[in-house]
C-alpha positions as CSV (number, residue, x, y, z in Angstrom):
1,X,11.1,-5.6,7.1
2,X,8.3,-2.6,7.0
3,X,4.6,-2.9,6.8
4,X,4.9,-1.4,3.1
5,X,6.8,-4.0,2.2
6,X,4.6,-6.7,4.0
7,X,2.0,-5.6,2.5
8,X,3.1,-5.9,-0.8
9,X,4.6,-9.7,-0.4
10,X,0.7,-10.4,0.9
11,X,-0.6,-8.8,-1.9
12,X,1.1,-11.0,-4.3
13,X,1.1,-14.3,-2.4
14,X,-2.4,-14.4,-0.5
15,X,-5.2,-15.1,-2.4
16,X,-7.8,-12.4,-2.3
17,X,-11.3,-11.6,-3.8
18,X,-10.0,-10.7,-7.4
19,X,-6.5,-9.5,-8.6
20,X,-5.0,-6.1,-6.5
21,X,-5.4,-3.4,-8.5
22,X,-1.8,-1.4,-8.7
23,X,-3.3,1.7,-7.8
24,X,-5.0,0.1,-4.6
25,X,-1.7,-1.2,-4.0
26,X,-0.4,2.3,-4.3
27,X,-2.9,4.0,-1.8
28,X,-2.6,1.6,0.7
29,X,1.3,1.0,0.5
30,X,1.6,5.2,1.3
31,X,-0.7,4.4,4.6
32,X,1.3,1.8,5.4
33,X,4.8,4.4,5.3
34,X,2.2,6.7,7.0
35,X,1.5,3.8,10.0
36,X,5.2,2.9,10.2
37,X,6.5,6.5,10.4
38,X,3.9,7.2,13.1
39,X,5.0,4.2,14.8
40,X,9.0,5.2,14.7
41,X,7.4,9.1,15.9
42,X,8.4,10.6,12.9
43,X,5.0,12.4,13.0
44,X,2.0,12.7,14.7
45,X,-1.6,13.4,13.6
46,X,-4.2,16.4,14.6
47,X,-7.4,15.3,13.2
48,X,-6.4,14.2,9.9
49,X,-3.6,16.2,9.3
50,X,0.1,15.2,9.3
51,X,2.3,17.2,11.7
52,X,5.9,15.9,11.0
53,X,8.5,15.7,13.6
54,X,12.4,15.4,13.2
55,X,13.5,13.9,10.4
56,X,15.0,10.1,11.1
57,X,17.2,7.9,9.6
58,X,14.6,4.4,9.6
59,X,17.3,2.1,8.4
60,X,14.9,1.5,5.5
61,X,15.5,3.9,1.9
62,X,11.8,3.9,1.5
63,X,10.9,4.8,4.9
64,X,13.1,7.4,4.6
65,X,12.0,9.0,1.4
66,X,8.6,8.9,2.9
67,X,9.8,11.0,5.6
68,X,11.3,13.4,3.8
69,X,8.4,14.0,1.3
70,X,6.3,15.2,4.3
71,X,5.0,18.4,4.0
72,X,6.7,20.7,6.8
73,X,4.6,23.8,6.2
74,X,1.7,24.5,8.2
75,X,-1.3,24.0,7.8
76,X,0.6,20.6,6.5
77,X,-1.2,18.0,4.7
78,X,-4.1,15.7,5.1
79,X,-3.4,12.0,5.2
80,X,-5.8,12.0,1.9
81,X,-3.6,14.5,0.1
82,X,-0.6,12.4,1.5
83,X,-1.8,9.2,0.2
84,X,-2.8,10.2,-3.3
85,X,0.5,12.3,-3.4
86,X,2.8,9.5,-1.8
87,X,0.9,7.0,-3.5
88,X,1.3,7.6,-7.2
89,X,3.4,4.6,-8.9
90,X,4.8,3.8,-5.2
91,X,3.7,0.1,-5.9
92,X,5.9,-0.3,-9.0
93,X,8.8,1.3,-6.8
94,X,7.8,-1.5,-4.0
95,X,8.2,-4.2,-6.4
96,X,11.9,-3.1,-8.0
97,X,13.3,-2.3,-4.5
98,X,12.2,-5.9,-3.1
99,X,13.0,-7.1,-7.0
100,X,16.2,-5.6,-6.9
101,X,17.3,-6.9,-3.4
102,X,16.4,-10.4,-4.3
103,X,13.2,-10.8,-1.9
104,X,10.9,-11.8,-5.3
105,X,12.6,-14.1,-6.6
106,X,15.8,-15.1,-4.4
107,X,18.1,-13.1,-6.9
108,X,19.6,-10.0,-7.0
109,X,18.6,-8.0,-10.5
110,X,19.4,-4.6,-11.5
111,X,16.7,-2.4,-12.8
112,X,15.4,-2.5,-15.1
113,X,14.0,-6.2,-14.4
114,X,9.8,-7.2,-14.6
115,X,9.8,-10.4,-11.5
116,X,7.7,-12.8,-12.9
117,X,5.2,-15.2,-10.4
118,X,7.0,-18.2,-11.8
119,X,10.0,-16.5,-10.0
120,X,8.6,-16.5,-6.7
121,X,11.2,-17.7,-4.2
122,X,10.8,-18.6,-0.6
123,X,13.2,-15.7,0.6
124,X,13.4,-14.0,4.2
125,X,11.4,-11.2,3.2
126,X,8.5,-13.5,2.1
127,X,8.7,-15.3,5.1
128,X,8.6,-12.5,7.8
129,X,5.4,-11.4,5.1
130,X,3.5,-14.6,5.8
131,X,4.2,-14.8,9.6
132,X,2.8,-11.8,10.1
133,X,0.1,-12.1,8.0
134,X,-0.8,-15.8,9.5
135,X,-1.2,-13.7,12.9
136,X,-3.7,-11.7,11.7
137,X,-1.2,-8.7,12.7
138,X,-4.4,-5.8,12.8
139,X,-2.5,-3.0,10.6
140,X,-1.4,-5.4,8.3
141,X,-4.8,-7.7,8.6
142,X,-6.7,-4.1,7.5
143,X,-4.5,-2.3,5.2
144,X,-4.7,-5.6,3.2
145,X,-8.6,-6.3,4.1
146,X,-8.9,-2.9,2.2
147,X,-7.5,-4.7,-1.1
148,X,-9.9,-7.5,-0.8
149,X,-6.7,-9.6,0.5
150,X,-8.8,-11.0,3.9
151,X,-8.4,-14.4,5.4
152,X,-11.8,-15.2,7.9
153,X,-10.8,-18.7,9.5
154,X,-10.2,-15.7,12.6
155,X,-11.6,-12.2,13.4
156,X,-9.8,-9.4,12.9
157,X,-8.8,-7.4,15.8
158,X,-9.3,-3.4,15.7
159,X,-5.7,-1.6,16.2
160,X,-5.8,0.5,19.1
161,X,-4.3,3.4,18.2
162,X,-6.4,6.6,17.4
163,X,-3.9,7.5,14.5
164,X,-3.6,4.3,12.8
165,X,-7.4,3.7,12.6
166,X,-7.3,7.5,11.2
167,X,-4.8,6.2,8.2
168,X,-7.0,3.0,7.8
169,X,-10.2,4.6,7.1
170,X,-8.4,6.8,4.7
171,X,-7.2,4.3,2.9
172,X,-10.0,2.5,2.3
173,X,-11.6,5.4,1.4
174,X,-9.4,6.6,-1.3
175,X,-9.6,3.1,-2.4
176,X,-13.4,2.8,-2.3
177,X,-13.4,6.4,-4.4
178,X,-10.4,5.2,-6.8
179,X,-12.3,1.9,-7.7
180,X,-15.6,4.2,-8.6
181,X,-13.6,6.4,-11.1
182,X,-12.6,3.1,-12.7
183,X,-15.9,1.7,-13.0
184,X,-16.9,5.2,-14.1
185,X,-14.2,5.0,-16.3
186,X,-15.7,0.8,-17.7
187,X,-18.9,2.2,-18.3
188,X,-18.0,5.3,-20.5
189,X,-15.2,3.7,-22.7
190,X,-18.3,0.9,-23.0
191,X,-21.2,3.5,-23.8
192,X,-18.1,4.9,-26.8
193,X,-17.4,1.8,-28.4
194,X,-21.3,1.4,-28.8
195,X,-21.8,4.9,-30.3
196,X,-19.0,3.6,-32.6
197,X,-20.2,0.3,-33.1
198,X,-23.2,1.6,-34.5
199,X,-26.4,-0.3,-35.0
200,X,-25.7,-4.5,-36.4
């Protein structure tokens, strides 16, 4: 299993702070490739900018697409433009890839197929998702912290690797900045429907 796909399983099965947005889900899901490629030295970071290395074969398809969707040209791309590239609908691609292999909801489905909670299974992928979630793993503990998934009955550790706190702090800032165009978003549909609405 990957830390994208982790993440995901905690985001549906740990209780968090209000319902995961799909497009936080999104953001942090492309960290997470970023933070697992790093880790199998796919790439490296200057500053905040990807430098890819050789392309590998992960054993894992998503992985691998990640891989090959780095930017190879210099001056390459900044983990920012990564994760808002990367990240566009990647959660709905999560959830038929797990969907499809049966780790939702203990079958196998072809796409297209919508898992439904009721269909939550107690499958090998979910598992491996809650033991390392339960250990307050620190990538996973903070990609998901940045969702509002958290549990505090421990403290979270720091990871302690320059890079990975680089693609941590991006994510929760694209995350942070994605929730305030929403909100922007709330508050001028609101502001419409009143114009509309008209004096009572």
């Amino acid at each position: 299993m990957t830390t994208p796909q982790d993440l995901f399983l905690v985001s549906l099965d740990v209780p968090g702070d209000h319902p995961v947005e799909p497009g936080d889900l999104s953001l942090a899901l492309a960290g997470a490739e970023l933070i697992d490629l790093l880790g199998a030295r796919a790439l490296t970071l200057e500053g905040e900018r990807i430098v890819p290395g050789p392309l590998l074969t992960t054993g894992d398809r998503m992985l691998d697409e990640a891989g090959a969707a780095l930017v190879r040209k210099e001056p390459y791309e900044t983990v920012e433009d990564w994760l808002w590239r990367r990240g566009e609908g990647l959660a709905t691609a999560y959830r038929d890839v797990l969907d499809a292999e049966g780790q939702l909801s203990g079958k196998r489905h072809r796409w297209p197929h919508r898992v439904d909670r009721a269909e939550a299974a107690d499958t090998p992928a979910r598992r491996h998702a809650a033991d390392r979630w339960w250990s307050r793993e620190p990538v996973l503990a903070g990609l998901a912290g940045t969702l509002g998934v958290q549990d505090e009955r421990q403290p979270e550790e720091e990871p302690g690797d320059e890079a990975v706190v680089t693609v941590l702090v991006a994510v929760g800032d694209a995350v942070t900045e994605l929730t305030a165009v929403r909100e922007r978003r709330r508050i001028e549909n609101a502001a419409f429907d009143n114009i509309w609405r008209g004096p009572s």
